[in-house]
VOFILO-41517 format. One record per residue (C-alpha): residue in one letter; x, y, z. Coordinates in pm, whole numbers, plus 50000, padded with zeros to 5 digits. Example, Ala and Ser with C-alpha at 12.3 -4.5 7.8 and 13.67 -1.06 7.14 Angstrom:
<pts>
+------+-------+-------+-------+
! type !     x !     y !     z !
+------+-------+-------+-------+
!    a ! 51230 ! 49550 ! 50780 !
!    s ! 51367 ! 49894 ! 50714 !
+------+-------+-------+-------+
</pts>
This chain:
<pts>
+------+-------+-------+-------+
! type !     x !     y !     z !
+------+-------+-------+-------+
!    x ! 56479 ! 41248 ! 38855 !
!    x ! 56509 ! 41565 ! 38998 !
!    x ! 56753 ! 41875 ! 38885 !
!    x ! 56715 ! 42143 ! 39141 !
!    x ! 57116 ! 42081 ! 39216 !
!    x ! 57219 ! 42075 ! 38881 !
!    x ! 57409 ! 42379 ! 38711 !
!    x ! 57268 ! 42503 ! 38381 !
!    x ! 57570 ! 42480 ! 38077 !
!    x ! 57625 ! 42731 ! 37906 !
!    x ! 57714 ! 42599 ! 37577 !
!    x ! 57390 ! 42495 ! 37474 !
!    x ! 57265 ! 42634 ! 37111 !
!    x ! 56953 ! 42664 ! 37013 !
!    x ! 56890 ! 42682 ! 36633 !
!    x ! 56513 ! 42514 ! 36660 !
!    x ! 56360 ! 42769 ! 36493 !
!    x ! 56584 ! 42876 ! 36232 !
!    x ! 56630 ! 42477 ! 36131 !
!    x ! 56242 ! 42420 ! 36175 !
!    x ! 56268 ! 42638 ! 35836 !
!    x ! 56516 ! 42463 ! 35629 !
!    x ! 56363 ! 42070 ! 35585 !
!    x ! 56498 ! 41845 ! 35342 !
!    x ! 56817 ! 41769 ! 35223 !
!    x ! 57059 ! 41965 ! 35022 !
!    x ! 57157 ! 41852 ! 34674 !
!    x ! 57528 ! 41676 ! 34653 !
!    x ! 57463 ! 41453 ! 34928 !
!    x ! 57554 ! 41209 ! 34674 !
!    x ! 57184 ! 41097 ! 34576 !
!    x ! 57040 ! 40941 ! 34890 !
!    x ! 56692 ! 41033 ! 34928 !
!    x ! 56508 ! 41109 ! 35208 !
!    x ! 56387 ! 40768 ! 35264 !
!    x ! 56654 ! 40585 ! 35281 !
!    x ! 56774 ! 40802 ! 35524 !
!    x ! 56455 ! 40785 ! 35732 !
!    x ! 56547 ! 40357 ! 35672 !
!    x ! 56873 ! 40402 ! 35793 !
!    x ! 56734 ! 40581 ! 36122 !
!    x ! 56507 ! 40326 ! 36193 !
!    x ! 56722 ! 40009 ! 36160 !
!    x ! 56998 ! 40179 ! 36369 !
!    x ! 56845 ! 40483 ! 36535 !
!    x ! 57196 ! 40621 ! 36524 !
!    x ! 57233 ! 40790 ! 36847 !
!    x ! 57596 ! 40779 ! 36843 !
!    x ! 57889 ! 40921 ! 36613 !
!    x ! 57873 ! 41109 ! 36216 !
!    x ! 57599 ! 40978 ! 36081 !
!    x ! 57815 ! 41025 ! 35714 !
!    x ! 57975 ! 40707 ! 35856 !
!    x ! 57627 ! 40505 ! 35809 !
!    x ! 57540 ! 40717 ! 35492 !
!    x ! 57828 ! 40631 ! 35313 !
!    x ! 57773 ! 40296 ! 35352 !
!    x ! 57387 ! 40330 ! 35270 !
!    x ! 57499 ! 40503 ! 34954 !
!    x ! 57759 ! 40182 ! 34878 !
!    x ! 57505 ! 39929 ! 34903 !
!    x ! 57207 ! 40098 ! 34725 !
!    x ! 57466 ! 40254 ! 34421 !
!    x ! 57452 ! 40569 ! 34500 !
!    x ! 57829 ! 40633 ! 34381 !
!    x ! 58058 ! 40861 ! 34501 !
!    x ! 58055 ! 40851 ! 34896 !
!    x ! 58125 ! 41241 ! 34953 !
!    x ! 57884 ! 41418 ! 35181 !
!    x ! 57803 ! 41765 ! 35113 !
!    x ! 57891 ! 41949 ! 35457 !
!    x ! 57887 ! 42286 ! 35622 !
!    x ! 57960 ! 42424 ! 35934 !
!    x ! 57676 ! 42454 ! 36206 !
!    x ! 57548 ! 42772 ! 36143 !
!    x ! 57588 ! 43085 ! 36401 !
!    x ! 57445 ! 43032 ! 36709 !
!    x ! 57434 ! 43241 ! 37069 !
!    x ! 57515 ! 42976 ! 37315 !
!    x ! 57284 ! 42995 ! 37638 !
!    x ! 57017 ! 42851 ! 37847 !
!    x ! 56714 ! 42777 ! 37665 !
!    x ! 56389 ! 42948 ! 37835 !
!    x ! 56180 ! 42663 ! 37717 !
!    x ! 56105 ! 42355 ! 37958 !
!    x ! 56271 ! 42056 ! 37765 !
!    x ! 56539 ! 42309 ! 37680 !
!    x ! 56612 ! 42420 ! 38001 !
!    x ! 56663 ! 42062 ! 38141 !
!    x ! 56913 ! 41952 ! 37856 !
!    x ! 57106 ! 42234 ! 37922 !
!    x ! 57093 ! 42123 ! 38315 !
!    x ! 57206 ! 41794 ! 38238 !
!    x ! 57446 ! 41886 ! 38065 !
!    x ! 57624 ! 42134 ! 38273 !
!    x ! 57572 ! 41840 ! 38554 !
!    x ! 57785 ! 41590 ! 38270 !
!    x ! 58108 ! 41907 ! 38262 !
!    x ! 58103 ! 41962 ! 38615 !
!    x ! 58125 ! 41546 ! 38710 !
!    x ! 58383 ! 41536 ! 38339 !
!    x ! 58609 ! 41812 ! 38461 !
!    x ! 58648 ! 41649 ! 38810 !
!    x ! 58676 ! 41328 ! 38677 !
!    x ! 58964 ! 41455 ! 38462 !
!    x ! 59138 ! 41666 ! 38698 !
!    x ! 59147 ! 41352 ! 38905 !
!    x ! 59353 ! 41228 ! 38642 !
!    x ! 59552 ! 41553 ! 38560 !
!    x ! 59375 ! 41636 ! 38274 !
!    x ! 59169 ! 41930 ! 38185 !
!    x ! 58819 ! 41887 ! 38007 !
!    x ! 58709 ! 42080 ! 37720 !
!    x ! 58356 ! 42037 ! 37764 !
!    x ! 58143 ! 42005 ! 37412 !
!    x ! 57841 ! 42208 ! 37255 !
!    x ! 57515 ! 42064 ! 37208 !
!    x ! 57311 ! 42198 ! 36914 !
!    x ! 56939 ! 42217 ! 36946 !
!    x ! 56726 ! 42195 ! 36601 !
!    x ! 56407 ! 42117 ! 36476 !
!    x ! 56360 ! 41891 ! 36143 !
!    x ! 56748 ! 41927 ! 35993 !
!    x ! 57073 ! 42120 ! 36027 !
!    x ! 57360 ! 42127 ! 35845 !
!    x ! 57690 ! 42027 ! 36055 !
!    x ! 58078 ! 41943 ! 35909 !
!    x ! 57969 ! 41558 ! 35955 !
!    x ! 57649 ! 41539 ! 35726 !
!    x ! 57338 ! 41715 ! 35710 !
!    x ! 57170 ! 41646 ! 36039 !
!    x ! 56794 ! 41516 ! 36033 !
!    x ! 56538 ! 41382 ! 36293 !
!    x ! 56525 ! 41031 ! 36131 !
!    x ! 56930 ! 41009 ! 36233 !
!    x ! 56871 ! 41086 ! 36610 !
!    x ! 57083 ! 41221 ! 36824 !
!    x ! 57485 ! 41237 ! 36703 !
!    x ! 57822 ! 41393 ! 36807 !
!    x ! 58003 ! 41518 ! 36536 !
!    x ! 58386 ! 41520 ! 36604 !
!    x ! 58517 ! 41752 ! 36323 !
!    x ! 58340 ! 42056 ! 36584 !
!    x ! 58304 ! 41860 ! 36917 !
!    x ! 57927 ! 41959 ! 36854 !
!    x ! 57648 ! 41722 ! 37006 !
!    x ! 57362 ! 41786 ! 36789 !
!    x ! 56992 ! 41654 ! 36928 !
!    x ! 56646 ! 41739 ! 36794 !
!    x ! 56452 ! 41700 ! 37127 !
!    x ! 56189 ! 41562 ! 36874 !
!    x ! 56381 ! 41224 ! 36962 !
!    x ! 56274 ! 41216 ! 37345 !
!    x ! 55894 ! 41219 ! 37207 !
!    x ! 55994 ! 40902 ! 36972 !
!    x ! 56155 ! 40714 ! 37284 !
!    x ! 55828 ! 40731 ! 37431 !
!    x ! 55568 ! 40677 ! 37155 !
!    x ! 55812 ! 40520 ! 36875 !
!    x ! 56005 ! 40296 ! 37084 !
!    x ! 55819 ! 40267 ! 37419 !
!    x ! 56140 ! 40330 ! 37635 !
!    x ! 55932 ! 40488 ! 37880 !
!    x ! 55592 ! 40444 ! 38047 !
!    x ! 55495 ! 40840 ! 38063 !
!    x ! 55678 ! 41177 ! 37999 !
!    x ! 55792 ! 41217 ! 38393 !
!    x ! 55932 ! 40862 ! 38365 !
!    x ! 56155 ! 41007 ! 38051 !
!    x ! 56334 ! 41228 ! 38238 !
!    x ! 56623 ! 40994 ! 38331 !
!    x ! 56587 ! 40829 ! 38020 !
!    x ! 56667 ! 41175 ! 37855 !
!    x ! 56956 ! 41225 ! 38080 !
!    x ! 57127 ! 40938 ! 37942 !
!    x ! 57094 ! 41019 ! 37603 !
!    x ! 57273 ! 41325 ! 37653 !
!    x ! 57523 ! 41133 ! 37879 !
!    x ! 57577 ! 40857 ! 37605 !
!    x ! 57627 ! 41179 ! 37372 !
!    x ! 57898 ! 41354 ! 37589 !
!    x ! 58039 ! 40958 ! 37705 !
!    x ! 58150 ! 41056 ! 37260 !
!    x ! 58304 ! 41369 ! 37350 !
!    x ! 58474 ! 41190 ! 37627 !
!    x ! 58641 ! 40956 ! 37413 !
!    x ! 58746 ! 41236 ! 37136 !
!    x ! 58898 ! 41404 ! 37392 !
!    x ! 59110 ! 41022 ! 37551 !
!    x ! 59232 ! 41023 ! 37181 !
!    x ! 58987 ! 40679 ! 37182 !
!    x ! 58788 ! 40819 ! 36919 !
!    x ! 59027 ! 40945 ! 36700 !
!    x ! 59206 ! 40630 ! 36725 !
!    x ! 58943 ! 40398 ! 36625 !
!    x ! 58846 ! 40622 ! 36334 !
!    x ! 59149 ! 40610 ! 36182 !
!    x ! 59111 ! 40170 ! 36249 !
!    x ! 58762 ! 40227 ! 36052 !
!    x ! 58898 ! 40383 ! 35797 !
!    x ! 59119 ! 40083 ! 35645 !
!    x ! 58854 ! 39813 ! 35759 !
!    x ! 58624 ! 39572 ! 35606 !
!    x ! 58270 ! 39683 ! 35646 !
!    x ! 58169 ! 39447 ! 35874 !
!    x ! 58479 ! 39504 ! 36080 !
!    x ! 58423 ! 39883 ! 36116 !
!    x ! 58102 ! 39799 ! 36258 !
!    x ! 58248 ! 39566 ! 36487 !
!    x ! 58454 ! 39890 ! 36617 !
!    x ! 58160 ! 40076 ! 36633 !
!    x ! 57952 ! 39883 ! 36798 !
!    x ! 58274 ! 39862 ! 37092 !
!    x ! 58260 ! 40269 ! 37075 !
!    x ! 57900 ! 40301 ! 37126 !
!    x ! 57873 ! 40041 ! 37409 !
!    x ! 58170 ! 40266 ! 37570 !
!    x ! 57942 ! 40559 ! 37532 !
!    x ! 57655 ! 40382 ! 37727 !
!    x ! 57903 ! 40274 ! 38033 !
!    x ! 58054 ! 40673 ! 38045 !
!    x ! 57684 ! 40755 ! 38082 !
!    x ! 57624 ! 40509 ! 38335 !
!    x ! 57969 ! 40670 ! 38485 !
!    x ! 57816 ! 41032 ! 38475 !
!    x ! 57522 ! 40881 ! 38668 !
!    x ! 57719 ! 40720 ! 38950 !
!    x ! 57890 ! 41017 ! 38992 !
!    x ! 57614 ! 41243 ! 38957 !
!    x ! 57442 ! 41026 ! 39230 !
!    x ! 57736 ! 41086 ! 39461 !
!    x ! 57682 ! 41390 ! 39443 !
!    x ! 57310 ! 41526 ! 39424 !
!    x ! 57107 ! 41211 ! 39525 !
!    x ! 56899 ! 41320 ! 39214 !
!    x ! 56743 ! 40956 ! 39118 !
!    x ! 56424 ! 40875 ! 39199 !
!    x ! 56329 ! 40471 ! 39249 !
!    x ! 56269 ! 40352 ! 38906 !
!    x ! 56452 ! 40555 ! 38751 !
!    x ! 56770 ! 40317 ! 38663 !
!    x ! 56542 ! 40084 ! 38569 !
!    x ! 56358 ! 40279 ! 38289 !
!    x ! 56707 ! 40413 ! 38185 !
!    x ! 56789 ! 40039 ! 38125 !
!    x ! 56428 ! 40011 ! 37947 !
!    x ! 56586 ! 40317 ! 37715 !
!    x ! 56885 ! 40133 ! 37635 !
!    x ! 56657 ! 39784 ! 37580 !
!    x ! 56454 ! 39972 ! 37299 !
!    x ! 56729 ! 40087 ! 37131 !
!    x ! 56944 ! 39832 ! 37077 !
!    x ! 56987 ! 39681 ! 36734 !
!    x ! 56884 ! 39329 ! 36766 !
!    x ! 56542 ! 39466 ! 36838 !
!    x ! 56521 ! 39777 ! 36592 !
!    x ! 56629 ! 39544 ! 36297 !
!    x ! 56366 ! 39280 ! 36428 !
!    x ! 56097 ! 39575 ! 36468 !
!    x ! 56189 ! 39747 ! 36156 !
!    x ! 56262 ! 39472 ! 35883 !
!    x ! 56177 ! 39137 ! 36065 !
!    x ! 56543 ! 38964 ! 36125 !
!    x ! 56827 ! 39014 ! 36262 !
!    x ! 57190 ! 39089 ! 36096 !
!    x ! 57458 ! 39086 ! 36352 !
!    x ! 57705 ! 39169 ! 36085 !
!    x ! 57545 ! 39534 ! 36077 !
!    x ! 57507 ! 39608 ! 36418 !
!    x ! 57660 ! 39944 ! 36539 !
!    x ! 57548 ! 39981 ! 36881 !
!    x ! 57504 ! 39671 ! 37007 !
!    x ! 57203 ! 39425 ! 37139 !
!    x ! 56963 ! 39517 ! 37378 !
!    x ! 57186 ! 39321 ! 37671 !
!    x ! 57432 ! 39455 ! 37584 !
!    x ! 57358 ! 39839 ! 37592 !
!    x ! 57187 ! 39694 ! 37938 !
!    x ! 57518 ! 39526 ! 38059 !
!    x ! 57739 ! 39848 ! 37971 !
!    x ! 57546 ! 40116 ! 38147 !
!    x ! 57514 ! 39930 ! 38455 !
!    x ! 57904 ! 39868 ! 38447 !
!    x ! 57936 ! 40230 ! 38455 !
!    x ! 57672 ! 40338 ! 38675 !
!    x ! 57791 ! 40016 ! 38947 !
!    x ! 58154 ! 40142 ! 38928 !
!    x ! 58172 ! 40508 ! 38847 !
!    x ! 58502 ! 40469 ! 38688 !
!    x ! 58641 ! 40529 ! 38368 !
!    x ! 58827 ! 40184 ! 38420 !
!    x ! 58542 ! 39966 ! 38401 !
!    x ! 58463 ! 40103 ! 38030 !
!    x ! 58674 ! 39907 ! 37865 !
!    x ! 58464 ! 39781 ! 37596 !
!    x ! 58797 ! 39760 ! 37316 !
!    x ! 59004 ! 39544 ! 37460 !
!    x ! 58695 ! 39341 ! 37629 !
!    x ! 58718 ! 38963 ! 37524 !
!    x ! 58309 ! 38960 ! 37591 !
!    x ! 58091 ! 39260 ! 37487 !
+------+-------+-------+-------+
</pts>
């Protein structure tokens, strides 16, 4: 994968080493400790939306009580270009994801508001829950914030094997912070929003069902951002599709729950099997159109 083309965003924030500093979790998060957290980021390596979503739930089944989440708002933070290596390419990628976004949507007579993406090390508070490595990557909608300890890149190579070596990564990388923005996509379609407010009155099992829908949607925008990016820059290298599918293959939950506890429980999915986080991308990244993202109001997932 190669960035030379790519234009660096500006609305990257790095709060690595103020956050590096903090650790743990703040009391009133409603008694979860830190490993069931670290539990709940194995089994589901969240990499998707408000991780209070999966918390909340954790804290229903293990008795935790009341469901409230103590939250803040993302501390102060210069946006910019990191100077630093890793942080330099997330910040290329994604100023590549608002420039292919905002033509996307003009296409359509829209305007994109592109999001932030909020670098930390260990944990961070954010409105959505108190952020931490174990979670992975998540886009919190109450501040259109993407928040991403680049910790998680190291894990999708050693953890999870979704890549062979760290130059392999790169791509694999890319799409995380694709499937990330393919969130702030659909908050700003009204998708997300709408689906939320579905969640909200549903049977547990059901709201998973949703989620599992908005997170495979999230894998074909990236695979959208790729086709278009593509177009543009020629910026793959051969193999690198291929390892990006590898990424999505680790990750999905049929084979974290069957890594992490043995079996598999389709009923608490939220992201979808390995195929299917496989099937998605390709969609998008074969058809480089929002169109063929459909995953709501598919009859087969």
């Amino acid at each position: 994968m190669r960035t030379d083309d790519f234009r660096p965003s500006d609305n990257v924030e790095d709060d690595r080493e103020a956050s590096a500093s903090r650790g743990g979790i703040p009391g009133g998060t409603g008694g979860l400790g830190i490993g069931t957290i670290i539990i709940i980021g194995l089994i589901s390596w969240y990499f998707g939306i408000d991780p209070s979503v999966l918390l909340n739930g954790a804290q229903i089944l293990t008795g935790g009580g009341s469901t409230s989440q103590q939250t803040s708002p993302a501390p102060p933070v210069t946006a910019g270009t990191p100077s630093d290596p890793t942080g330099k390419f997330v910040a290329l990628v994604l100023g590549d994801t608002e420039d292919r976004w905002t033509e996307i949507f003009a296409a359509a007579g829209r305007t994109y508001h592109p999001p932030r993406l909020r670098l930390f090390s260990g944990s961070e508070p954010t409105p959505c829950a108190f952020a931490q490595s174990a979670m992975g990557p998540f886009y919190c909608p109450r501040d259109q914030r993407i928040y991403l300890d680049i910790s998680f890149f190291d894990d999708l190579q050693n953890k999870f094997g979704g890549c062979s070596n760290s130059n392999a990564c790169k791509f694999s990388e890319a799409y995380v912070v694709a499937h990330e923005v393919g969130h702030h996509v659909q908050d700003e379609l009204g998708i997300l929003p709408r689906v939320m407010q579905q969640q909200a009155s549903a049977s547990k099992t059901e709201s998973n069902r949703l989620q599992v829908r908005v997170e495979l949607q999230a894998d074909c925008f990236a695979g959208v951002w790729a086709n278009r990016a593509q177009q543009k820059h020629s910026f793959l290298d051969p193999g690198d599709v291929d390892q990006a599918l590898q990424t999505a293959s680790a990750i999905g939950d049929d084979r974290l729950q069957k890594e992490s506890q043995g079996y598999v429980v389709p009923d608490a999915f939220t992201h979808g099997t390995s195929e299917q986080r496989k099937r998605w991308f390709s969609a998008g990244f074969k058809e480089g159109k929002v169109s063929a993202c459909d995953t709501l109001s598919a009859t087969t997932l």
